[in-house]
C-alpha positions, 0 to 999 in steps of 0.5 A: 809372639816372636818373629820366628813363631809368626815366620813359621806360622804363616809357612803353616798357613801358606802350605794348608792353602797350596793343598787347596790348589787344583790337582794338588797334593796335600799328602805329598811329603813336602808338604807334610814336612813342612807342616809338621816342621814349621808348626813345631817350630813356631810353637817352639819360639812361644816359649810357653815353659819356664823349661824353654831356653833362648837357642843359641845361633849354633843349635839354630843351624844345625836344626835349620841344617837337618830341615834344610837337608830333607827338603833339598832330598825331596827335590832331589826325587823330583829331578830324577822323576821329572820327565815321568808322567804322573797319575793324577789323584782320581785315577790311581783311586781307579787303579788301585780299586781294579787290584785284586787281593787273594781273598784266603791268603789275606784272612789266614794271614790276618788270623794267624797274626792275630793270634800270635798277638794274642798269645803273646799278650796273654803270656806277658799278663801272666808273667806281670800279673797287671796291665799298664792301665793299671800302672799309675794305681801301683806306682810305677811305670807302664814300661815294667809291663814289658817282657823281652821278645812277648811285648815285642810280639805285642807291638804286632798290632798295627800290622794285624788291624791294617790287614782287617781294614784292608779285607774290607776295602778290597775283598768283595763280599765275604761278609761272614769272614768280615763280620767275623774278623770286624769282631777278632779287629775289635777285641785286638784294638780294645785289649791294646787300648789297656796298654795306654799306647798312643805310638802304634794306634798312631802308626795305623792311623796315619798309614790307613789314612793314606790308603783311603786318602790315595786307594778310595774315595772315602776321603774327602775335606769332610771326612777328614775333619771328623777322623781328625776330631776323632783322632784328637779325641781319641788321644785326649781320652788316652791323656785323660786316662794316664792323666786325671784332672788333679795330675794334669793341674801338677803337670801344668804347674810342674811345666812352669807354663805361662799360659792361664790355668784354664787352658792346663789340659793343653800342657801335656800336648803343647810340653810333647811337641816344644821340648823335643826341639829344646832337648835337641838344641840344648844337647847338640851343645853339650855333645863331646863324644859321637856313637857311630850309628849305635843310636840310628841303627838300632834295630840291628845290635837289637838283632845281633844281640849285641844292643846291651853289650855295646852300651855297657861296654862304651858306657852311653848315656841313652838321655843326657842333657835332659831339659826336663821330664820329657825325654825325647830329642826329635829324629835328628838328635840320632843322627848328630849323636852318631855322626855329628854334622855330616849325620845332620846333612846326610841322613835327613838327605837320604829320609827326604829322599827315600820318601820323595822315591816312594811317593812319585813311584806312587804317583807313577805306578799306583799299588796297595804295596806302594801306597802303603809303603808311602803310608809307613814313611809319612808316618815317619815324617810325621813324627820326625819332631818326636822320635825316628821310628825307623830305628826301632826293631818292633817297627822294622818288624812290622814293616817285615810282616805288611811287607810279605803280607803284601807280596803274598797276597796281591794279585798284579792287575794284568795277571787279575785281568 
């Protein structure tokens, strides 16, 4: 183990430790950046794959540049929030339990979304004749499952079963529509399980997590280690699914791990989380040519119709320099692809910034919409090793969708009392 990965755990352990720390925050976006970071990091320098590479000092800094960058955003909200006095964590959990939602308005709501999922999933089949559960059984990939405009409808899930978690929560009594919508939540989350879809279940998780953590007292250091091990299982059931046993020992020998074969199971995990920085730091090297926001902004040529025109007439290549078969490059690699250096400082500035707002606006002024809003960006912090999700048009749908939900159907604590 080498200095960095030894430097960058004890960052991890020293930041588990300050959560511990009396009115603490352990959810606070510092915190969980930190963690996220120094924990890719520190697996990174392991150089377990015969795919790792020594980085050169330049793809050090420019990494460190972008880490740096989002750190330095989350201080800037501090400064601007420092004279404001904050809640501490037991009485926003008073305040949001003394909100009131529209107890219809929210069913309905639900229903119809719902329902619009379903429809469109019974289309897509339709129209494949097979779901991705069953891809590996004919030969190809899950993703030819997709139907332009259905699977985008499809991608409603997360939105769908956060608004059944938060009926139960918030709305009193009612335990017909309950039951009935715990039933209708029920067959949504086992119909989207065939999709073998780890990305969306892990966007509901994440932003409910940070309902209960911030909105009940649900949460607690017990609790949370069970939703973690039943998290973990979870997405080892979905490994075990897309990957049997005879699979997982070719990925283990297809990786070129160096770690013994007893551990294989750990390939799939350890390959998701290291090569997204070995592709960044690799590709920032070879990069000659940037495409001005095409890759960041995603959403809107997806919108404007013009997401295929503009990449066939300026001829991108949406993966190049691959390391291997794992073809993603962490957020940052958008925003130096579009803008080079000045993306690598700005953009994470501006995430780090963004999040840092929300969360003290949180702390300041409690809601279920601005708990929730702190939810979707810690859920983009989160996966900020991985992919920049903010740039994906099916999210910004959904965050559409909570967002009118929310508004629509929220009762202001002073017109409630």
């Amino acid at each position: 183990m080498g200095w960095v990965s030894i430097l960058a755990f004890v960052v991890c352990f020293g930041i588990v430790l300050s959560g511990f720390r009396k009115n603490a925050d352990p959810f606070s976006p510092g915190r969980v950046f930190g963690l996220i970071w120094g924990l890719s990091i520190g697996l990174a320098d392991l150089k377990f794959s015969g795919f790792q590479h020594e980085w050169r000092t330049s793809s050090w800094i420019l990494l460190l540049v972008a880490v740096v960058a989002f750190l330095v955003g989350t201080f800037a909200a501090y400064v601007v929030f420092i004279r404001r006095p904050l809640m501490p964590l037991p009485r926003i959990r008073e305040v949001l339990g003394e909100e009131v939602i529209h107890e219809s308005r929210l069913f309905w709501i639900t229903l119809a979304s719902g329902i619009v999922y379903a429809v469109a999933y019974v289309l897509n089949y339709l129209a494949k004749g097979w779901l991705p559960i069953e891809a590996a059984a004919r030969d190809m990939s899950r993703t030819e499952f997709n139907v332009t405009g259905l699977t985008f409808l499809i991608y409603l899930v997360p939105s769908v079963l956060y608004f059944v978690i938060i009926y139960f929560v918030k709305v009193k009594g009612a335990r017909a529509k309950k039951l009935f919508l715990g039933v209708f939540g029920l067959m949504i989350l086992i119909s989207f399980l065939l999709f073998v879809s780890r990305f969306q279940i892990m966007m509901l998780a994440v932003v409910s997590f940070a309902f209960f953590f911030y909105a009940t007292k649900h949460v607690r250091l017990r609790t949370a280690l069970i939703a973690l091990l039943g998290a973990a299982g979870f997405f080892f059931w979905i490994s075990s699914i897309r990957w049997s046993s005879f699979v997982a020992e070719f990925l283990y020998w297809s990786s070129r791990m160096k770690f013994p074969r007893d551990y294989a199971f750990l390939t799939e995990p350890y390959m998701y989380f290291v090569m997204n920085l070995e592709n960044f730091a690799r590709a920032v090297q070879k990069l000659e040519q940037f495409s001005y926001g095409y890759y960041t902004f995603d959403f809107v040529t997806a919108i404007a119709g013009l997401k295929y025109w503009v990449y066939e007439y300026f001829n991108f290549e949406r993966l190049p320099f691959l390391v291997s078969g794992y073809n993603t490059y962490t957020s940052f690699w958008l925003f130096y692809r579009d803008f080079g250096v000045i993306g690598l400082a700005a953009f994470p500035f501006l995430l780090g910034f963004g999040t840092a707002l929300l969360y003290y606006r949180m702390r300041s002024t409690p809601s279920v919409k601005n708990v929730t809003a702190y939810g979707v960006m810690l859920f983009v912090i989160t996966m900020s090793f991985f992919v920049f999700p903010l740039s994906f048009l099916w999210f910004e749908f959904n965050l559409l969708l909570i967002y009118v939900a929310l508004r629509w159907t929220t009762i202001p604590r002073m017109v409630a009392a």
